[in-house]
N, C-alpha and C positions, 0 to 999 in steps of 0.2 A: 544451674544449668538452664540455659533459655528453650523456651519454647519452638516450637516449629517456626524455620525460616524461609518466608516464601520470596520469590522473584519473580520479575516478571521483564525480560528484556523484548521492545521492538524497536524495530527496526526499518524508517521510512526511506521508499526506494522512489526516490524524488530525481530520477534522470533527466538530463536534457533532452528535449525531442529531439534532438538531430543526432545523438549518438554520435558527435563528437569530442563529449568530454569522457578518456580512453581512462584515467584513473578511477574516476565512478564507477566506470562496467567492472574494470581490476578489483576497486576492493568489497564490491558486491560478492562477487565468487570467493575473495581472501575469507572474509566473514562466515560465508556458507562453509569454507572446509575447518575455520576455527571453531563452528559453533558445533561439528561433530562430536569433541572433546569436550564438550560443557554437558554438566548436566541440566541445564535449564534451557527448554526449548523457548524457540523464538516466534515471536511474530511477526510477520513480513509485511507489511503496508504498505499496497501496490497503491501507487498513485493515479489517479485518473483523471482527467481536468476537462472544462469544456474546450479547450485548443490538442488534447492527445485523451483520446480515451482508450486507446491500443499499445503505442510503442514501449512503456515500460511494464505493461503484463507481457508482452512478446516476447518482449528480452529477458524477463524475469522469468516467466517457463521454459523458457528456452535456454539459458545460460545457467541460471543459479537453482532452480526448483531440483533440477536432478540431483545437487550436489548436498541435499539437506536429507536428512535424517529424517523419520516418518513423524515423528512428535511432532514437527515445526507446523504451525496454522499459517493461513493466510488470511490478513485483513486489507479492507477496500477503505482508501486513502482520499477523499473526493476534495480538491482545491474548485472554490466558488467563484475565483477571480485567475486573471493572467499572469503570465510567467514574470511579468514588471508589475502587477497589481495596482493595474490602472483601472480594470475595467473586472466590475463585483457582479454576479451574479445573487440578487435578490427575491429575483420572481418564485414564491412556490412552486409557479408549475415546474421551469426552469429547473430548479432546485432539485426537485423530485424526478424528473425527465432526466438529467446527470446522477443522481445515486441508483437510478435501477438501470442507466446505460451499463454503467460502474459492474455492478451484480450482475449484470446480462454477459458482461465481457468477461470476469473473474469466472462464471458458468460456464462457458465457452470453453476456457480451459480447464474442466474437470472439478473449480474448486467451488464451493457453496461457503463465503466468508463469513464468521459469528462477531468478528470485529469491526465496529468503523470508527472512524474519527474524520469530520471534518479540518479540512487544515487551515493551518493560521486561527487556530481558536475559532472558526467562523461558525459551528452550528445554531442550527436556527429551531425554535421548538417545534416545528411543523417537518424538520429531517426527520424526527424520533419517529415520528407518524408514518414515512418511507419504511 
């Protein structure tokens, strides 16, 4: 017989800023009512970028937050560069100035997030220190 089996699903809520791609929003909320029936709570990783630091925490408290079970956490998702990853944000201060924007905004709405991950593999060893 095996030993305890653990999981860990999240789940990156990477919307377009303009809110006009309509299946994103759709399976955002499909998700949120599938994962009532799971026994393994989720983690929701709001994204934040330096081009939207608002529009998918807005939408994500506002559309799918309600429809989640109490277990589900939320983590703060920080993209370093642009929507075409043309242009990287490198500078520490920079760097640090976008993850506590990040935490300031997810606060905002009620949450205090235990999770981050930089996106696109990009963290830098002086995030950890944020």
């Amino acid at each position: 017989m095996p030993g305890n089996i653990y999981a860990a699903v999240t789940i990156d809520t990477e919307f377009p800023v303009s809110w006009d791609n309509v299946e994103a929003r759709l399976n955002s909320g499909n998700l949120a009512r599938l994962s009532r029936n799971l026994a393994i709570p989720f983690t929701w990783m709001i994204k934040v970028s330096a081009q939207d630091e608002r529009a998918v925490a807005e939408h994500f408290f506002s559309q799918v937050h309600p429809l989640l079970p109490q277990n589900h956490e939320v983590g703060l998702h920080v993209h370093f560069d642009d929507e075409h990853r043309e242009q990287y944000i490198d500078s520490p201060e920079d760097r640090e100035r976008l993850i506590r924007a990040g935490h300031e905004t997810l606060k905002a709405f009620g949450c205090s997030p235990r999770t981050f991950r930089a996106g696109c593999l990009r963290l830098e060893p002086g995030d950890l220190d944020v």
